[in-house]
N, C-alpha and C positions, 0 to 999 in steps of 0.2 A: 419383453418386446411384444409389442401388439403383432397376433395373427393376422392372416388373412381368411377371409369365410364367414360365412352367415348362417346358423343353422336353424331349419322352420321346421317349429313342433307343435305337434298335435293332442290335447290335452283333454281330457272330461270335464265340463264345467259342474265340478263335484269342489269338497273341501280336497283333496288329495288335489287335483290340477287346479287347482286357486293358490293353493300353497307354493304349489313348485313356480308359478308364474309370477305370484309374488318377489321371488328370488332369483329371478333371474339375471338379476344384475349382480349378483355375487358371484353366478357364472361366467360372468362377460367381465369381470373387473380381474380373476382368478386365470383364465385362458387367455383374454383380448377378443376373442370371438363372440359375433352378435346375434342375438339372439330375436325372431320372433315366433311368439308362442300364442295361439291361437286355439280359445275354448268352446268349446261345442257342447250341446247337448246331448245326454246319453242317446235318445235314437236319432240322430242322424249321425250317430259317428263313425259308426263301420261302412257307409256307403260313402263316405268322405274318405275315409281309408283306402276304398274299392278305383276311386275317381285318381286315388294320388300315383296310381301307374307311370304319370307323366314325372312323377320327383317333386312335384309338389310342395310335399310334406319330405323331409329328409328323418322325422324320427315319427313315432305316433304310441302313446298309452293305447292299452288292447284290454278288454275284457277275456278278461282268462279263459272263456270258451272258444273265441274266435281266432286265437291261435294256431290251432291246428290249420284249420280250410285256408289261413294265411300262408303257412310253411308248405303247403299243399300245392297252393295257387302261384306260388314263388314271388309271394310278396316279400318277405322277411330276410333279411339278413343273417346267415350263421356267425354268432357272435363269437365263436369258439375261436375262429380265426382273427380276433383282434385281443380278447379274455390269454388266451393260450390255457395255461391248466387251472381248470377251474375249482380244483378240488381245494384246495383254503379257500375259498368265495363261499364256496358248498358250505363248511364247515362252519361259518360263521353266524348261522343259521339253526334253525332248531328243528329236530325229527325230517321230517319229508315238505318244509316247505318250499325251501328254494324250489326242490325239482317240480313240487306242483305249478310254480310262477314260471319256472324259466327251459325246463325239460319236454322236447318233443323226441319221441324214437329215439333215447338216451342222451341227445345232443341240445347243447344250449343256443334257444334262438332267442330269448328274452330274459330282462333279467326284474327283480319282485319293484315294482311301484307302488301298491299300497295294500294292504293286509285288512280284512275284514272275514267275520262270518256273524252268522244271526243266533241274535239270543232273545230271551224271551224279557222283557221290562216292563214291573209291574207296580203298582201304586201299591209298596208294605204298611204304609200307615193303615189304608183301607183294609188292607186284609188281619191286621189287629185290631180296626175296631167290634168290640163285644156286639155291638145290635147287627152288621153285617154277619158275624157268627152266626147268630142266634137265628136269622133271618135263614141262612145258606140251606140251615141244622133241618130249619122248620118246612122248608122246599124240599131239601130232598135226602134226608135221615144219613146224611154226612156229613165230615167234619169241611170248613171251609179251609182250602189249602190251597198253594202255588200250583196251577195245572201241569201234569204231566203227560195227559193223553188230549187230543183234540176235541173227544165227547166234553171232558169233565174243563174246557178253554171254555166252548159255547156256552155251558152249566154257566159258569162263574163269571161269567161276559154277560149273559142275562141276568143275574143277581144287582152286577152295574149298571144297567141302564130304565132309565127313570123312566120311560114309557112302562114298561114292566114291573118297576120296584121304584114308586113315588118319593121313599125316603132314599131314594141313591143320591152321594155325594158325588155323583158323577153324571151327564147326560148321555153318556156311553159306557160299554163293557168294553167296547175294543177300538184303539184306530185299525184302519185297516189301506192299505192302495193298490187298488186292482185296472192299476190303468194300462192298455194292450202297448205291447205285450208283456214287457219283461215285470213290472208289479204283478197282475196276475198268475204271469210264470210260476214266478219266483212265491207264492202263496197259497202256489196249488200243489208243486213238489213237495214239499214237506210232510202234506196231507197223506199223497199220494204212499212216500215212503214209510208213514210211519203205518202203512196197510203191510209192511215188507214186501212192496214189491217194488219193481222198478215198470214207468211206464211204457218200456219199451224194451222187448226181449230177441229183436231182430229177427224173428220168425212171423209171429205176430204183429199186428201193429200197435196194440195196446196189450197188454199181457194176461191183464185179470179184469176183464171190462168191471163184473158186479163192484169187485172193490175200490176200481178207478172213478162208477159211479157214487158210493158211496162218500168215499172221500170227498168228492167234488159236492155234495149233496150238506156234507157238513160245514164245507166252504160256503157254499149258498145262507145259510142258517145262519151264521157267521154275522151275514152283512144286517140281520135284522139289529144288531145290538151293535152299529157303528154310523156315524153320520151320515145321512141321505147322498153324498156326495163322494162318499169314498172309492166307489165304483170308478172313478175316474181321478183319483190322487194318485199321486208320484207321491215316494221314500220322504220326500221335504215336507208335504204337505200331512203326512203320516203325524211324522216326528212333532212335529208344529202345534199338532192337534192333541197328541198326549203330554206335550211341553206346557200348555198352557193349561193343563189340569182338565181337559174335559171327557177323557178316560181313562178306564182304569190299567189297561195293559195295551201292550204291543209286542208284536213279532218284529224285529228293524236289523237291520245289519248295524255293525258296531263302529262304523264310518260316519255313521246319518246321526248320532244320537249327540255329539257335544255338546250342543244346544243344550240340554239338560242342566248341565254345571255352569252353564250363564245365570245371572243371575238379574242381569237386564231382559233376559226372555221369558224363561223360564220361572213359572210356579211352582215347581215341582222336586226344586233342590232340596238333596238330603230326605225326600219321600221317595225314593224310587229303589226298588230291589232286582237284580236280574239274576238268570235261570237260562237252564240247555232249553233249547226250545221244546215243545209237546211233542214225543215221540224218540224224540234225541238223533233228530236227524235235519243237523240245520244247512243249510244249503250255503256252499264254499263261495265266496263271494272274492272282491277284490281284482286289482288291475298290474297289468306287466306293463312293461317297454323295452319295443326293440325300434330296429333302424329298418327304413324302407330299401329292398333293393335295389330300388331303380335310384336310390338317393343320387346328387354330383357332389355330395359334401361327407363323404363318408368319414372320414377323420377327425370333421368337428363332431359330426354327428355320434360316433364313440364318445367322443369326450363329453358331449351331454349325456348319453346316456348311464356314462360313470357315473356323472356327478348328481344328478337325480337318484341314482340307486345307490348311494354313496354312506357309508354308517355316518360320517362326518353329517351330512344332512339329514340323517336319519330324524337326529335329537330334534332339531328346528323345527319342523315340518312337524314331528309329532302333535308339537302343542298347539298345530295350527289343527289340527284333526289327522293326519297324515300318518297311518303308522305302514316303515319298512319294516317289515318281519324278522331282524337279526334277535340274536340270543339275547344281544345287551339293553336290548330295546322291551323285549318279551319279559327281563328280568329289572328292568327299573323301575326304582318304588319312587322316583318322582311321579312318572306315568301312572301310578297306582292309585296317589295321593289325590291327581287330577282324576281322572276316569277309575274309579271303584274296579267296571269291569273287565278292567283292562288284560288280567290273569284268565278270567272266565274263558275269552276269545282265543285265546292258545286253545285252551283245555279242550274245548269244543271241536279245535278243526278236523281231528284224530277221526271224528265220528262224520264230519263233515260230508256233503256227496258234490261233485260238478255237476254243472247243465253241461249237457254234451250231446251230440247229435252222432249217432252210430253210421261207420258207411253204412251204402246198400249192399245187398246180395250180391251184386258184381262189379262191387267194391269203390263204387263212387263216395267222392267226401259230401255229403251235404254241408250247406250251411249252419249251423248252429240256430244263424236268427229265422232260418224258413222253418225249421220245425219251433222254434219258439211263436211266431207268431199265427200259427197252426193252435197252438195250445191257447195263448194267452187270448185269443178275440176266439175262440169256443170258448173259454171260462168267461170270459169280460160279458158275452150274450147269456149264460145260467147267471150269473150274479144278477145281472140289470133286469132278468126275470121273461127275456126275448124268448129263452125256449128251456124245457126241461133239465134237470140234470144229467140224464139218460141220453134225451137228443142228443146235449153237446158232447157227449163221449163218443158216440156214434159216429156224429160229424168228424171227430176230432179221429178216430180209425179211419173214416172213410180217405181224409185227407192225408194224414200220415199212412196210411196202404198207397196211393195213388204214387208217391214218392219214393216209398222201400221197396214196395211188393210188386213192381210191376218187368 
């Protein structure tokens, strides 16, 4: 017998919230409960979150940073009291992922919606052909190989691109999207970590400036051997660009790349090889859902939330791009068949790091997205060539001290 209730959710307009909105009449034909689901764009989603104080939104996908300053701010719903014992939910799961999706201060306030982290995909035909050897040998008295360090990414990204090397079967070495904030971000941590540091050690405001310039220095270098335009691409427009064969690798999270195995899109099928990113410190990616506090529909709004985080829809949703992190999902060789790197993306996460915004000194939560866009428009102005490497480090203390340190 048909419910009473309506429940409104808040989605990413990514493959993961296309998928589940797809379905959502499987939800409403299964409960009775109707549903409207409503897709946004990655940046304005957290201030559409911020707005829905009123109930608005009865459910909302989160980026896994923005949890906290949510459970902080008492936006979030503790799930535990509708879950009760979560420990077989836990279990169904591999290593520490649930907890990283759904755990704040040991307690469940979200639970995993879609699973990603970044790996490195690269054009293997290219890097077996002999004259690209030969060519790599003759530049720079080493053997041509899949990068492991970010020096020897730029090396092999300039070998790619035909302004530099006339016979390149490619017009780039790299896609690249550094668009403010979170592409840049999310382009410059890696960099950042694989100097071993982190770039913020709560004392300081940047930890090891020289090698936060450096890094950033070799991200600049970077954009020489990728599309004029990439300075200002989104993840889609990345993916798009290496899909259609017109470079030889990319750095991408493992949600953005399906496109690959199209065969209506994609050029590139059955040439493509992936790898831990350079440094081996790829940056944890992916989205929860939980229920808003201020919801009035708290009880439909569990049962969407079940059923989106549901193994039952786990399967479905995968092959739309949509991966929930369970064991059985993690260990299916249909998913293998489809998506190559499908094993790679587990193996990875272990090593994996969060964007996370440290409180202050006297213990405020920052936002996550205020130091992200702190970082990402000082990186977005050194790429586009606005001011120094060195400047925007500088800057990028000056503003993040004004925040921690004061």
């Amino acid at each position: 017998k048909p419910r009473q209730g309506r429940v409104r959710v808040l989605l990413p307009n990514n493959h993961a919230g296309r998928a589940v909105k797809y379905l959502c009449n499987d939800f409403t034909r299964s409960t009775g409960i109707g549903v409207q689901a409503d897709l946004i764009n990655y940046r304005g989603m957290l201030d559409e979150i911020w707005r829905s104080s009123d109930g608005k939104y009865d459910v909302f996908a989160l980026d896994v940073p923005w949890v906290k300053e949510l459970v902080v701010e008492g936006c979030l719903e503790l799930l535990e009291d509708y879950i009760g014992d979560a420990s077989q939910l836990r279990e169904r799961f591999p290593g520490q992922i649930f907890d990283a999706y759904s755990l704040m201060n040991g307690r469940v306030w979200t639970l995993p919606f879609s699973f990603t982290t970044q790996l490195l995909f690269y054009r293997k035909d290219l890097f077996e052909k002999l004259k690209n050897q030969r060519l790599y040998f003759e530049w720079y008295k080493e053997e041509l190989r899949v990068p492991t360090t970010w020096e020897e990414y730029n090396k092999v990204a300039r070998l790619f691109t035909r302004k530099f090397n006339p016979d390149s079967d490619t017009l780039y070495g790299t896609s690249l999207s550094g668009r403010v904030p979170t592409g840049a971000t999310s382009e410059y941590l890696p960099r950042i970590w694989a100097q071993g540091i982190d770039l913020f050690n709560g004392e300081t405001a940047i930890n090891d400036r020289e090698k936060a310039v450096y890094a950033l220095e070799n991200y600049i270098e970077c954009y020489d051997y990728a599309h004029p335009d990439a300075p200002d691409w989104w993840w889609d427009d990345e993916a798009m660009d290496f899909c259609q064969g017109n470079s030889a690798m990319m750095v991408q999270y493992s949600d953005q790349v399906t496109i690959l195995r199209d065969r209506n899109i994609s050029r590139v099928v059955g040439k493509v090889g992936y790898d831990v990113v350079p440094g081996n410190a790829s940056l944890f990616g992916g989205w929860s859902i939980g229920m808003n506090s201020h919801s009035k529909e708290k009880a439909a709004a569990y049962e969407f939330i079940k059923w989106a985080a549901s193994e039952r829809m786990s399967v479905g949703t995968a092959v739309l791009g949509r991966i929930i992190p369970y064991t059985s999902i993690c260990d299916s060789t249909e998913l293998l068949n489809l998506y190559p790197w499908h094993k790679e993306t587990f193996e990875v996460f272990q090593d994996a790091k969060k964007r996370f915004a440290p409180n202050t000194a006297d213990g405020r939560c920052i936002s996550e997205n205020v130091f992200e866009k702190i970082i990402g428009s000082t990186v977005n102005e050194a790429i586009t060539k606005k001011c120094t490497g060195k400047e925007a480090v500088d800057r990028m203390d000056t503003e993040i001290g004004k925040i921690y340190l004061r």
